[in-house]
PDBQT receptor file of N, H, CA, C and O in Angstrom, charges set to zero:
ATOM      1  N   UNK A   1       0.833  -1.173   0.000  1.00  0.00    +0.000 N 
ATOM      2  CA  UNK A   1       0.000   0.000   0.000  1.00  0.00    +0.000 C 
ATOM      3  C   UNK A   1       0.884   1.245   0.000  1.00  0.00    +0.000 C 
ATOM      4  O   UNK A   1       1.734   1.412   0.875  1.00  0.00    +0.000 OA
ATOM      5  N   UNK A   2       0.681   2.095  -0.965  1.00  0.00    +0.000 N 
ATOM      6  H   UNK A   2      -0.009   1.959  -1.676  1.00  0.00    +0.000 HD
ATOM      7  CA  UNK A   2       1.054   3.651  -0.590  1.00  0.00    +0.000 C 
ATOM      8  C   UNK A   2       1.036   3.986   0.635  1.00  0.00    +0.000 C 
ATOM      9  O   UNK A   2       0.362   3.442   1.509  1.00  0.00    +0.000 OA
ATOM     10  N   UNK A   3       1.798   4.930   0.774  1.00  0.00    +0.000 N 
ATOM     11  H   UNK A   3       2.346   5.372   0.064  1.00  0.00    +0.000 HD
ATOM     12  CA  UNK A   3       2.192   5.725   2.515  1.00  0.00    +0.000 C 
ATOM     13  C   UNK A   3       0.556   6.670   2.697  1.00  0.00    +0.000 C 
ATOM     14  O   UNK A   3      -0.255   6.825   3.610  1.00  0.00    +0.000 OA
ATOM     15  N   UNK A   4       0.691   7.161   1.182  1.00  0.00    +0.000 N 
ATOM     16  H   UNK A   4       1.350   7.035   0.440  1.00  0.00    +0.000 HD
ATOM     17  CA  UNK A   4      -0.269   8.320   1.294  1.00  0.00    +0.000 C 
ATOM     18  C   UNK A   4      -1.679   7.644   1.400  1.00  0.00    +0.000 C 
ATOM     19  O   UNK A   4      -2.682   8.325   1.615  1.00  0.00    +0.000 OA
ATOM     20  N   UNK A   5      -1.723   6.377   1.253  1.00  0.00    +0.000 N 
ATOM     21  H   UNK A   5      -0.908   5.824   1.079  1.00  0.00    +0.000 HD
ATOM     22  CA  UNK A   5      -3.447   5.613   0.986  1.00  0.00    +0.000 C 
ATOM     23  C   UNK A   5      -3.498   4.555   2.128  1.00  0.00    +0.000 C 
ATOM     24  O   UNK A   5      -4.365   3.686   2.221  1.00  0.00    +0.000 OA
ATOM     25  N   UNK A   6      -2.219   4.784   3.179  1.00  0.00    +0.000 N 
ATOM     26  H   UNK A   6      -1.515   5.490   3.103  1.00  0.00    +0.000 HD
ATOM     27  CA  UNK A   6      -2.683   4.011   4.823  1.00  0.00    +0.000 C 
ATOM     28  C   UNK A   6      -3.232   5.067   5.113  1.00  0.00    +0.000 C 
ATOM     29  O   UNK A   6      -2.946   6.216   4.779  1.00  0.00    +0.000 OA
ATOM     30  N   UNK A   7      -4.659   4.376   6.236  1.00  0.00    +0.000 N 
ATOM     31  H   UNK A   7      -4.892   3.442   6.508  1.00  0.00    +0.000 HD
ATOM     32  CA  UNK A   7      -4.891   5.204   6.857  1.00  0.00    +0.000 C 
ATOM     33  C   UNK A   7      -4.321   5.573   7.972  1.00  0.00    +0.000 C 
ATOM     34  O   UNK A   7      -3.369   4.986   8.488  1.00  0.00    +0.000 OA
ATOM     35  N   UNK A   8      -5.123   7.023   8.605  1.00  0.00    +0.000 N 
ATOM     36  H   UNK A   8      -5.896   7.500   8.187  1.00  0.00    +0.000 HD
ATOM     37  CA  UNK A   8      -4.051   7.416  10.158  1.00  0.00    +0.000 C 
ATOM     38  C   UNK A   8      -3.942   6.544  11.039  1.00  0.00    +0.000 C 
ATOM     39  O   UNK A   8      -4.905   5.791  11.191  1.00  0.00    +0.000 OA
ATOM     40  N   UNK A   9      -2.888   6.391  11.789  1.00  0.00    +0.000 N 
ATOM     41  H   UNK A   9      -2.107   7.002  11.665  1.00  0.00    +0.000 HD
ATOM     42  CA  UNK A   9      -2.753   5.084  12.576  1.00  0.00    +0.000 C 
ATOM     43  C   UNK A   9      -2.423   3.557  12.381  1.00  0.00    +0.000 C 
ATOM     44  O   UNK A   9      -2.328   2.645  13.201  1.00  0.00    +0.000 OA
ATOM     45  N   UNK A  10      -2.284   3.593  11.036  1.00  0.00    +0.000 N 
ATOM     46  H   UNK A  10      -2.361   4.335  10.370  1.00  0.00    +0.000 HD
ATOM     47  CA  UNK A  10      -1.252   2.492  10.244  1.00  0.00    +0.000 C 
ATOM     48  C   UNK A  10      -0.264   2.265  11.032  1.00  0.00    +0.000 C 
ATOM     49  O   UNK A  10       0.277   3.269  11.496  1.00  0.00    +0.000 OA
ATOM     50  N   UNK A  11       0.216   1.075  11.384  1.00  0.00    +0.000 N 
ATOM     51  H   UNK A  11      -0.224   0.260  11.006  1.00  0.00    +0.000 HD
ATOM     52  CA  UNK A  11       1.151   0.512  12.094  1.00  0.00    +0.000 C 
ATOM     53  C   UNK A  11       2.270   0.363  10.399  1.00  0.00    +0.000 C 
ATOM     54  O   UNK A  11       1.553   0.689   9.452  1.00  0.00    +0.000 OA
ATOM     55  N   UNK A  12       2.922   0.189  10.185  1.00  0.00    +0.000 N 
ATOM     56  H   UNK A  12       3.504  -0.075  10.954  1.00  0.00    +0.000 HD
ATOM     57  CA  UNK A  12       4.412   0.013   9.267  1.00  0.00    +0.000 C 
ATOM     58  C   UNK A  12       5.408   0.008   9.446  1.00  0.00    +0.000 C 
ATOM     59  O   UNK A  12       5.985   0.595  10.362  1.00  0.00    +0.000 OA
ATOM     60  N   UNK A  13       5.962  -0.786   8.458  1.00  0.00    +0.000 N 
ATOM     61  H   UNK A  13       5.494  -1.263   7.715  1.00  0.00    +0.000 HD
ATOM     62  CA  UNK A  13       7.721  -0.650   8.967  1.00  0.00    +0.000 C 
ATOM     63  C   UNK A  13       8.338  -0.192   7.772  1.00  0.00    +0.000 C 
ATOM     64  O   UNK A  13       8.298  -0.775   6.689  1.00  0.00    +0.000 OA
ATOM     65  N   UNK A  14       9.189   1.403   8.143  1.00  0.00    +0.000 N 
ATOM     66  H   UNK A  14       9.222   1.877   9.023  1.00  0.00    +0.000 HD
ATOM     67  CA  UNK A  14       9.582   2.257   7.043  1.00  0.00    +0.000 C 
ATOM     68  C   UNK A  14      10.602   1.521   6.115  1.00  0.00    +0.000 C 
ATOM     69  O   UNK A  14      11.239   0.536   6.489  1.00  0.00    +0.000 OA
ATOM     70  N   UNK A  15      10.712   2.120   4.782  1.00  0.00    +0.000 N 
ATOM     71  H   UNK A  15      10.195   2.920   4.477  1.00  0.00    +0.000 HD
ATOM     72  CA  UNK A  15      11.884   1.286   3.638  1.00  0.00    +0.000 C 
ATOM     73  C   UNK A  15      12.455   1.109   4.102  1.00  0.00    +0.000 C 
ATOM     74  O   UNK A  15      12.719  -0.086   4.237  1.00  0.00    +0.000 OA
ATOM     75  N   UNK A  16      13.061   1.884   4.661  1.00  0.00    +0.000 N 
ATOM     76  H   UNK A  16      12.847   2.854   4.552  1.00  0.00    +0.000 HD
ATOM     77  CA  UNK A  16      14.884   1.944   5.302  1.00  0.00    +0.000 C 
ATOM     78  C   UNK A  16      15.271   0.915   6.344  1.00  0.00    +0.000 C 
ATOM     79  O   UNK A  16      16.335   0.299   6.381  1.00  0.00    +0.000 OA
ATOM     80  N   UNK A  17      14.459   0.838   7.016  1.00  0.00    +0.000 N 
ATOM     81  H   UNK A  17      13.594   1.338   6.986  1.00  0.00    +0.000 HD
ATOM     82  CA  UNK A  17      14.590  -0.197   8.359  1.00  0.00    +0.000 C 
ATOM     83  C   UNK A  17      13.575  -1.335   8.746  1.00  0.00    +0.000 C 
ATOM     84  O   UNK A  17      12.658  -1.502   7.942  1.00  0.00    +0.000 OA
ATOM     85  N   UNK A  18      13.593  -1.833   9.432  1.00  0.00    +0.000 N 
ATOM     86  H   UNK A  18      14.338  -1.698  10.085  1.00  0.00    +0.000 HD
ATOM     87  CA  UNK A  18      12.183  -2.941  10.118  1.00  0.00    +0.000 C 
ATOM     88  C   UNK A  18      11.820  -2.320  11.394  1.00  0.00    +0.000 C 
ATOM     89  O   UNK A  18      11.254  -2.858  12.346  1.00  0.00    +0.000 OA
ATOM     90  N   UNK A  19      12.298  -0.892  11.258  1.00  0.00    +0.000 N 
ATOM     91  H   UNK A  19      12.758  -0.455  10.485  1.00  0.00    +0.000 HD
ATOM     92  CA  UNK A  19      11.382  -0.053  13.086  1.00  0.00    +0.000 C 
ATOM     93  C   UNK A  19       9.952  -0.289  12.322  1.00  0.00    +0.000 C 
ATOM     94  O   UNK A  19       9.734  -0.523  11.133  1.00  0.00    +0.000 OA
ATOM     95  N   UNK A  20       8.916  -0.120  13.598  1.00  0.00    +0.000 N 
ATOM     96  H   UNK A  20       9.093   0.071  14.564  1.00  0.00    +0.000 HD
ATOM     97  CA  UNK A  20       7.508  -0.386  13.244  1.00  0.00    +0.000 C 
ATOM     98  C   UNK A  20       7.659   1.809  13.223  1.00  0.00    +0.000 C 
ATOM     99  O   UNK A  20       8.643   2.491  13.508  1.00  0.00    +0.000 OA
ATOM    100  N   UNK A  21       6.686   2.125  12.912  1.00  0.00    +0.000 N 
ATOM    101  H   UNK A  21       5.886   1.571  12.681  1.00  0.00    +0.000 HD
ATOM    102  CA  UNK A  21       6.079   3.858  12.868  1.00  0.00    +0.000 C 
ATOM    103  C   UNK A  21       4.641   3.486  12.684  1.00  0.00    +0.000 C 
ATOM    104  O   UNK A  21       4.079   2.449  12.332  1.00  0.00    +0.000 OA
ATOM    105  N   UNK A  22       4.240   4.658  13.034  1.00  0.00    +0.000 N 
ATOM    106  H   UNK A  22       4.697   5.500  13.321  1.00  0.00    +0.000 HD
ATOM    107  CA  UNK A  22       2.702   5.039  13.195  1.00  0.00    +0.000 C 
ATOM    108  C   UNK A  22       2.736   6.299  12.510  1.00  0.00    +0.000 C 
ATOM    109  O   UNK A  22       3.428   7.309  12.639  1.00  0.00    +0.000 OA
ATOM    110  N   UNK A  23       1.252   5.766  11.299  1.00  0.00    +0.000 N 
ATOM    111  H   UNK A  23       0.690   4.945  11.194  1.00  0.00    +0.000 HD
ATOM    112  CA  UNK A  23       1.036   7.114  10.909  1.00  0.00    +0.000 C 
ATOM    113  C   UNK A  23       0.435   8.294  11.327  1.00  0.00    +0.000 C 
ATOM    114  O   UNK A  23      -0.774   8.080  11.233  1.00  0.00    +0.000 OA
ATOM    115  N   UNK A  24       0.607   9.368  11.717  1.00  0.00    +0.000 N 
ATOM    116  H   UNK A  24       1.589   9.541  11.793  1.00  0.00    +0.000 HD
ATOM    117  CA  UNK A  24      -0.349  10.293  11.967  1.00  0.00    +0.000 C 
ATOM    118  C   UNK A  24      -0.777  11.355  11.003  1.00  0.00    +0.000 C 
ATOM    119  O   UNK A  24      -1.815  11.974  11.238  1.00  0.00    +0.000 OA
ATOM    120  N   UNK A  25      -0.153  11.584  10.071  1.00  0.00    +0.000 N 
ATOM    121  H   UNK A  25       0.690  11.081   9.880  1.00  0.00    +0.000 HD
ATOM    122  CA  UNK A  25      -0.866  12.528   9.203  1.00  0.00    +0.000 C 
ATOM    123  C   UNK A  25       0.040  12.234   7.439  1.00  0.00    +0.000 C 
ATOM    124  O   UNK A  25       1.119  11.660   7.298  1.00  0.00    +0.000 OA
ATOM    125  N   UNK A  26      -0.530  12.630   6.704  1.00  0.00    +0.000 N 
ATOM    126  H   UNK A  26      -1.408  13.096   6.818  1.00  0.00    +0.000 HD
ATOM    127  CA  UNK A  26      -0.065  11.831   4.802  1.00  0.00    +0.000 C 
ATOM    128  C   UNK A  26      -0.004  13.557   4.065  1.00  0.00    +0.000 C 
ATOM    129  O   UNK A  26      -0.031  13.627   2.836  1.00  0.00    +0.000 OA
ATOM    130  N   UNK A  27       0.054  14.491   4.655  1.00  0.00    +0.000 N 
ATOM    131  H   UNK A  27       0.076  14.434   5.653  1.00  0.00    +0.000 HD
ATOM    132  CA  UNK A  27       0.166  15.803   4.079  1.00  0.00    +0.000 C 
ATOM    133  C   UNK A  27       1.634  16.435   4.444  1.00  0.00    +0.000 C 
ATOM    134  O   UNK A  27       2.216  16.236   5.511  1.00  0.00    +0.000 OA
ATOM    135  N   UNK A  28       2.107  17.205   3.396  1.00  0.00    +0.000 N 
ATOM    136  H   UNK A  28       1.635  17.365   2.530  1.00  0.00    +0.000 HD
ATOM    137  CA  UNK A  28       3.902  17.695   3.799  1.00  0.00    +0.000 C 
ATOM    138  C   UNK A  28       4.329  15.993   3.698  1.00  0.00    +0.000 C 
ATOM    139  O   UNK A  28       3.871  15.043   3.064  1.00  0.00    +0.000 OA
ATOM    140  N   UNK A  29       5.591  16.194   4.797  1.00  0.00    +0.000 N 
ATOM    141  H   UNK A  29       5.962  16.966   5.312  1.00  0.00    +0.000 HD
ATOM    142  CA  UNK A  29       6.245  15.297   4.908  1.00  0.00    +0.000 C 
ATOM    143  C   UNK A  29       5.457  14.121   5.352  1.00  0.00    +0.000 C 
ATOM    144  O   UNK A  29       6.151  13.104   5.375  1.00  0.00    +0.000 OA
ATOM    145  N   UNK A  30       4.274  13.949   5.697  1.00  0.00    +0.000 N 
ATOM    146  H   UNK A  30       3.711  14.775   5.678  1.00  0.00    +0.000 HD
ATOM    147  CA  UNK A  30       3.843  12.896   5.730  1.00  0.00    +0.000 C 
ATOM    148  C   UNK A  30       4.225  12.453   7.706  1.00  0.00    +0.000 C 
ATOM    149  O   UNK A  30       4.953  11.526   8.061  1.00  0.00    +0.000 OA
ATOM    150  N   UNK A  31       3.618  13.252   8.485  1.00  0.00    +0.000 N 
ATOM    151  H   UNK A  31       3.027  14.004   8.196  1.00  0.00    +0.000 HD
ATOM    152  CA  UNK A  31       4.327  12.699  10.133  1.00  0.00    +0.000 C 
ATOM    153  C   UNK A  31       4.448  11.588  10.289  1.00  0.00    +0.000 C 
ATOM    154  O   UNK A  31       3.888  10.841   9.487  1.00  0.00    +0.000 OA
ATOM    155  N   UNK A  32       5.154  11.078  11.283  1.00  0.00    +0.000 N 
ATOM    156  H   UNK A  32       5.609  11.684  11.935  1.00  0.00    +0.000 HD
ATOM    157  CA  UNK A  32       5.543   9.406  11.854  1.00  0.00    +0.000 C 
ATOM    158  C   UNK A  32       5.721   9.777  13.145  1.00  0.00    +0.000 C 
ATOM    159  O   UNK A  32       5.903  10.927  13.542  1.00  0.00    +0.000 OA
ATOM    160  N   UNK A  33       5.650   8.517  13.974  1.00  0.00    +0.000 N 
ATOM    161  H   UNK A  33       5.502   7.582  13.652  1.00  0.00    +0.000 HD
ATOM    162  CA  UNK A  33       6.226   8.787  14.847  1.00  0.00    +0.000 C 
ATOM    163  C   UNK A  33       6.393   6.847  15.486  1.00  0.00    +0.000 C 
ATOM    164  O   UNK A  33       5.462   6.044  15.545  1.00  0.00    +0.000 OA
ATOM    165  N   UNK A  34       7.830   6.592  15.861  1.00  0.00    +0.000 N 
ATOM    166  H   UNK A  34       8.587   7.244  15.813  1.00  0.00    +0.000 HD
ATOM    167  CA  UNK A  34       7.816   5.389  16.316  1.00  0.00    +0.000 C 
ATOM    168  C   UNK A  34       7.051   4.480  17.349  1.00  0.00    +0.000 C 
ATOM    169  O   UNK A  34       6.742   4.874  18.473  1.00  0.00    +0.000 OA
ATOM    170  N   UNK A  35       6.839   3.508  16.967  1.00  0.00    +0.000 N 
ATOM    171  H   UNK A  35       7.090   3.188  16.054  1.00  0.00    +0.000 HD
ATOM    172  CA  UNK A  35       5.966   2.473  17.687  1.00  0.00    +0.000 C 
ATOM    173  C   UNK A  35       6.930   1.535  18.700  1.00  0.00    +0.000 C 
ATOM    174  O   UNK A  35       8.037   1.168  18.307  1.00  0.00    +0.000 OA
ATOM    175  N   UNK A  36       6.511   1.237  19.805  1.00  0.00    +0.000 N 
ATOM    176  H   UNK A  36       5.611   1.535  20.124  1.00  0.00    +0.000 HD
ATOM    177  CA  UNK A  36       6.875   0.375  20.983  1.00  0.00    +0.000 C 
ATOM    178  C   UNK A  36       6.018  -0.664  21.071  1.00  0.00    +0.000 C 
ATOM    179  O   UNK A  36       6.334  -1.737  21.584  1.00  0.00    +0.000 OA
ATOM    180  N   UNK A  37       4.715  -0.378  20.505  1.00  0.00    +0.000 N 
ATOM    181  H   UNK A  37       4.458   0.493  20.087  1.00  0.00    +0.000 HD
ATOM    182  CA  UNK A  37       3.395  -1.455  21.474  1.00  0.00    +0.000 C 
ATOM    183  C   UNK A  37       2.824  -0.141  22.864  1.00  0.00    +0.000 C 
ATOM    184  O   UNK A  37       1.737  -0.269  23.427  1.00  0.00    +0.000 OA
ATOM    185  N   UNK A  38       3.628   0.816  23.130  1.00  0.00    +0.000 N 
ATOM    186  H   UNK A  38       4.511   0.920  22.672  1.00  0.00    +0.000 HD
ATOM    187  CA  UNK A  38       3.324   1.737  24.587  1.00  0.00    +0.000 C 
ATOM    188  C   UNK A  38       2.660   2.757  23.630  1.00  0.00    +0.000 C 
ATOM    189  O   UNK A  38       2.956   2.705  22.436  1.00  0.00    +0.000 OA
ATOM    190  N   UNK A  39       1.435   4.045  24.258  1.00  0.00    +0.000 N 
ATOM    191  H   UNK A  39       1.194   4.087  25.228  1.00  0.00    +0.000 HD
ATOM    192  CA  UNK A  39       1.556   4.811  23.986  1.00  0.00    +0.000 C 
ATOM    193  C   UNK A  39       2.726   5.769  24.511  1.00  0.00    +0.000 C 
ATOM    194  O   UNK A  39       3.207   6.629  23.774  1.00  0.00    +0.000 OA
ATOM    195  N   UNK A  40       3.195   5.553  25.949  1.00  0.00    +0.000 N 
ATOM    196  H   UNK A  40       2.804   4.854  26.548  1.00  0.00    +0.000 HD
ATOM    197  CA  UNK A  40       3.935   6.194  26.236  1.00  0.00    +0.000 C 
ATOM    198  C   UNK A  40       5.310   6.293  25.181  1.00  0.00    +0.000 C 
ATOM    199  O   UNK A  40       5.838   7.306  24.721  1.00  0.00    +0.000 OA
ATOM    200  N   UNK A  41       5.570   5.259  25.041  1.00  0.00    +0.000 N 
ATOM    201  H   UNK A  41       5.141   4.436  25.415  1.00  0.00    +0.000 HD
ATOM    202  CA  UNK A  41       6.707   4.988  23.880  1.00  0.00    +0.000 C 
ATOM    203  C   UNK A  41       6.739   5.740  22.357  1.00  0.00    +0.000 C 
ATOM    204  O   UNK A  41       7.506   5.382  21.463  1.00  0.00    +0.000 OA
ATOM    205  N   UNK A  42       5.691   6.930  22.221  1.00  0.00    +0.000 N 
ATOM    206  H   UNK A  42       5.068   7.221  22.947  1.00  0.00    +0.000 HD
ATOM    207  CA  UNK A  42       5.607   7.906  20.846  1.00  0.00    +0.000 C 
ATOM    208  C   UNK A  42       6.498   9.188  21.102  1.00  0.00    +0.000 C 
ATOM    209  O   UNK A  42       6.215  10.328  20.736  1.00  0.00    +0.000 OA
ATOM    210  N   UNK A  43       7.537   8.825  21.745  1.00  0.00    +0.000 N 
ATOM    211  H   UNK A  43       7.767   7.898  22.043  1.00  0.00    +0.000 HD
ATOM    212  CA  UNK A  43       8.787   9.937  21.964  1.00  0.00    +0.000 C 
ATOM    213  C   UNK A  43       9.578  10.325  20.596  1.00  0.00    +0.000 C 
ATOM    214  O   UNK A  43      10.040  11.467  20.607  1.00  0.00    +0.000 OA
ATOM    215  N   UNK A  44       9.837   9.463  19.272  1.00  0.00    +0.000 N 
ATOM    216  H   UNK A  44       9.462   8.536  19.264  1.00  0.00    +0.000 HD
ATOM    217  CA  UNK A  44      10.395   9.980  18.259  1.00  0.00    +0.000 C 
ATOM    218  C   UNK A  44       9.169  10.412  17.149  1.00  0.00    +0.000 C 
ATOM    219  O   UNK A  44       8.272   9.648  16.793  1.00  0.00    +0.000 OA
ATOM    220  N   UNK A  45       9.311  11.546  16.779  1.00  0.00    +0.000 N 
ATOM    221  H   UNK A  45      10.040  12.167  17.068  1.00  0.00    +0.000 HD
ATOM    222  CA  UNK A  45       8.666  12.207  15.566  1.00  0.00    +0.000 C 
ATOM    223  C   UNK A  45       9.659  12.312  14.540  1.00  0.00    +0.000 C 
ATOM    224  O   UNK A  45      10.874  12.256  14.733  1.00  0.00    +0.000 OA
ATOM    225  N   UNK A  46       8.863  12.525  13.019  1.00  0.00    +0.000 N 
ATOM    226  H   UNK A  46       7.877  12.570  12.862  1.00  0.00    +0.000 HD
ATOM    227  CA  UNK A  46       9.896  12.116  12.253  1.00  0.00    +0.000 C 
ATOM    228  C   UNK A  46       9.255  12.792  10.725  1.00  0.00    +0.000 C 
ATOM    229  O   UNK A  46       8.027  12.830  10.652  1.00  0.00    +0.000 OA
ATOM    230  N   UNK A  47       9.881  13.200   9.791  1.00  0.00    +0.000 N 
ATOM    231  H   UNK A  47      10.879  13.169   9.850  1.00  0.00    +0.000 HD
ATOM    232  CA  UNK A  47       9.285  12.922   8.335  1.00  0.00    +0.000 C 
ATOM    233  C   UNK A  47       9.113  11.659   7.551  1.00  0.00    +0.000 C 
ATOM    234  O   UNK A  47      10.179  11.081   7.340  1.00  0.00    +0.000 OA
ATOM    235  N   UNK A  48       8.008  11.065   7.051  1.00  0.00    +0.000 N 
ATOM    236  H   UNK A  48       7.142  11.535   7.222  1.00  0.00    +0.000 HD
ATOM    237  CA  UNK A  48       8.271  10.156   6.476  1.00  0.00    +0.000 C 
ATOM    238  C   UNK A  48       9.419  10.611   4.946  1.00  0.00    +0.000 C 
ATOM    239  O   UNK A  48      10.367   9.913   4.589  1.00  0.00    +0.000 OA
ATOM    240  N   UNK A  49       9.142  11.446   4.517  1.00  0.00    +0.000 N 
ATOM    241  H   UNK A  49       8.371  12.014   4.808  1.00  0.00    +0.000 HD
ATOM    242  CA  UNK A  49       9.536  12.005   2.900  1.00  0.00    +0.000 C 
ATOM    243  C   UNK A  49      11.115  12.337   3.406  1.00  0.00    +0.000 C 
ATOM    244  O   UNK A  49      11.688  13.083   4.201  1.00  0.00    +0.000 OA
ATOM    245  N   UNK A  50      11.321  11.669   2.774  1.00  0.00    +0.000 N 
ATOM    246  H   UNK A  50      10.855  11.063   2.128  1.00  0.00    +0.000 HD
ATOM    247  CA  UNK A  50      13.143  11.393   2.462  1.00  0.00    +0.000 C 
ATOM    248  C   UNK A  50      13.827  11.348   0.907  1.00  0.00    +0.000 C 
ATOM    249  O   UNK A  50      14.264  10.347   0.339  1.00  0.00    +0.000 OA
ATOM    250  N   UNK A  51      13.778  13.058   0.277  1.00  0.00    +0.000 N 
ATOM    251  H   UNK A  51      13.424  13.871   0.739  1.00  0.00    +0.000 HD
ATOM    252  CA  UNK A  51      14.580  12.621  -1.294  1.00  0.00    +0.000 C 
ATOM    253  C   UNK A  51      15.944  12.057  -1.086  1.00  0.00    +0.000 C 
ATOM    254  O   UNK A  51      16.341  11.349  -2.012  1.00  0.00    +0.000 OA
ATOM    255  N   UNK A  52      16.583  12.183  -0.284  1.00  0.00    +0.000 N 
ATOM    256  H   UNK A  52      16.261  12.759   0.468  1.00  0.00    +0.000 HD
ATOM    257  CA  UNK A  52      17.792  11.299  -0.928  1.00  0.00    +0.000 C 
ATOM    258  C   UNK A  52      17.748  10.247  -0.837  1.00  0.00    +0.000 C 
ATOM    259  O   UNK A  52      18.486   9.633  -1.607  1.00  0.00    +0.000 OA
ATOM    260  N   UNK A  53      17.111   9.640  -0.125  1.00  0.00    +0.000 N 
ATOM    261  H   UNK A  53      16.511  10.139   0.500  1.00  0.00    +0.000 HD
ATOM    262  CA  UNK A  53      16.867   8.010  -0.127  1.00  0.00    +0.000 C 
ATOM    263  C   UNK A  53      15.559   7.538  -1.117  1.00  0.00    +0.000 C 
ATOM    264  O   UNK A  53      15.268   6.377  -1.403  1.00  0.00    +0.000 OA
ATOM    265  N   UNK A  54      14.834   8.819  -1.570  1.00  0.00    +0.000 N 
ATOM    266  H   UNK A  54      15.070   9.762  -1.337  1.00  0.00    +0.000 HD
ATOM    267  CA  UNK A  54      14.222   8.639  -2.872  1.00  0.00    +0.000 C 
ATOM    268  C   UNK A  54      12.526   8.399  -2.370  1.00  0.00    +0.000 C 
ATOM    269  O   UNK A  54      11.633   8.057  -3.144  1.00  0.00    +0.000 OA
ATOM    270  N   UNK A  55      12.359   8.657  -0.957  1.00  0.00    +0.000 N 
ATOM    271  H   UNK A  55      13.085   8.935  -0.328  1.00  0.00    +0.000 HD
ATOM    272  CA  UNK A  55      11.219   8.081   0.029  1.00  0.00    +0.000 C 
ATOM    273  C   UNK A  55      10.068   9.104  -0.192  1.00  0.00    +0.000 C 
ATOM    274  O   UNK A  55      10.078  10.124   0.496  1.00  0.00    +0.000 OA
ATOM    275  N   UNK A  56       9.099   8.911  -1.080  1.00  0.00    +0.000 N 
ATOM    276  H   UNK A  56       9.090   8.082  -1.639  1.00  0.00    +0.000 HD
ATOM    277  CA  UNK A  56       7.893  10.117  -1.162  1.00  0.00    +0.000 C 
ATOM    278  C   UNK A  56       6.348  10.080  -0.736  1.00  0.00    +0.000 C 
ATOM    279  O   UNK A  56       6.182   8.899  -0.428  1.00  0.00    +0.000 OA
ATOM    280  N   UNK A  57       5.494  10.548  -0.609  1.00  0.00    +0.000 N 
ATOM    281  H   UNK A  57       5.628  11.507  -0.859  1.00  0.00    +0.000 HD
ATOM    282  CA  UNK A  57       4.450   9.887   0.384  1.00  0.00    +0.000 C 
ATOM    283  C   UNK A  57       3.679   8.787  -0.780  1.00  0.00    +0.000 C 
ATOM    284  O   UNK A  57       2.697   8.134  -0.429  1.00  0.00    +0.000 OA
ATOM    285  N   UNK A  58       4.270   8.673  -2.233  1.00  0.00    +0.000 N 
ATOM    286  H   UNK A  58       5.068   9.204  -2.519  1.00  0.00    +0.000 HD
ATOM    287  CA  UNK A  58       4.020   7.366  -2.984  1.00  0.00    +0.000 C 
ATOM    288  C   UNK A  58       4.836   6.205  -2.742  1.00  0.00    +0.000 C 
ATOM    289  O   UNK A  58       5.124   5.389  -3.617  1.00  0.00    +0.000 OA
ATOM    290  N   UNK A  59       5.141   6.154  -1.742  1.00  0.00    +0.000 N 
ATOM    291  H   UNK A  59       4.907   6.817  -1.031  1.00  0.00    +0.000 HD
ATOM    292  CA  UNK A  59       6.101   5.029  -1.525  1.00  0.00    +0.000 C 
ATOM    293  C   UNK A  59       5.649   3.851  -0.988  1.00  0.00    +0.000 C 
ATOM    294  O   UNK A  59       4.915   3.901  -0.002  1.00  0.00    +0.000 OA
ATOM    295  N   UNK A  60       5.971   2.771  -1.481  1.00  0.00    +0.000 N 
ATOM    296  H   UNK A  60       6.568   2.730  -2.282  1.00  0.00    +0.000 HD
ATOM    297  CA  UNK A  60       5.137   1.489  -0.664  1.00  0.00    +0.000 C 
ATOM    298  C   UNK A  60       5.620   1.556   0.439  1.00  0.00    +0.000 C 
ATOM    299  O   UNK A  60       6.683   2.108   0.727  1.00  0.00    +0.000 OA
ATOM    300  N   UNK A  61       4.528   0.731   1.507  1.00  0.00    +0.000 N 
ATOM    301  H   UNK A  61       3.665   0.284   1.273  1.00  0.00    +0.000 HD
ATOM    302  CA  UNK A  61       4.860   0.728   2.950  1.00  0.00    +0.000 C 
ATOM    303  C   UNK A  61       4.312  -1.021   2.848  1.00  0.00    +0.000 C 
ATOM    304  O   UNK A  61       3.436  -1.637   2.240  1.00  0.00    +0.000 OA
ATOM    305  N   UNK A  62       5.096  -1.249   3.554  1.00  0.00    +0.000 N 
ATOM    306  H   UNK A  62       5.807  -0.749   4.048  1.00  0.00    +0.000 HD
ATOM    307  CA  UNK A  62       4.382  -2.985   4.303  1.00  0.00    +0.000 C 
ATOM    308  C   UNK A  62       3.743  -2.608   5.443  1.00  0.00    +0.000 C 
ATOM    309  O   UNK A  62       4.359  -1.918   6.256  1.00  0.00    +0.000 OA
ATOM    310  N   UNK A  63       2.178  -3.063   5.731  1.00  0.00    +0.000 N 
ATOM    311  H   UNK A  63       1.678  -3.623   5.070  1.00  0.00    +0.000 HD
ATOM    312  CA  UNK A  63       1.953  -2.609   6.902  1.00  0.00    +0.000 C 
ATOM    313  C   UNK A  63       1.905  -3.664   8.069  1.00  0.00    +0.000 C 
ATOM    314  O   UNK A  63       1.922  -4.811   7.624  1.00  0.00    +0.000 OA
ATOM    315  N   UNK A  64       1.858  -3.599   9.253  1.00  0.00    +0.000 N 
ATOM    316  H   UNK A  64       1.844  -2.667   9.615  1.00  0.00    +0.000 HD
ATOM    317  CA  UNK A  64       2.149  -4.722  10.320  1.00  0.00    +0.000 C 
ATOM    318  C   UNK A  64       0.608  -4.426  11.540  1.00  0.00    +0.000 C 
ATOM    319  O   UNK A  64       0.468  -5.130  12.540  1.00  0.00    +0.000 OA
TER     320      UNK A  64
């Protein structure tokens, strides 16, 4: 599935790595923020959209 066509709260694990992220919003950079299983554990925020690694909110995601 596209980044931009999960819905909010998609559990995934970004291209780059096997961290799980949570989506919270598919506009701009597209927000993230890492998953534990805790809510307490939503301490990293993040862009999903990464050009040098070529990462755009059309990017497949595997979701978990």
């Amino acid at each position: 599935m596209k980044f931009k066509d999960a819905p909010t709260g998609a559990r995934f694990k970004h291209p780059e790595s096997n961290k799980v992220w949570v989506k919270i919003n598919s506009y701009g950079n597209g927000l993230i923020c890492s998953w534990n299983g805790n809510v307490e554990g939503h301490q990293l925020f993040c862009s999903f959209v990464d050009e040098e690694l070529g990462i755009y909110l059309d990017t497949e995601v595997e979701l978990v």
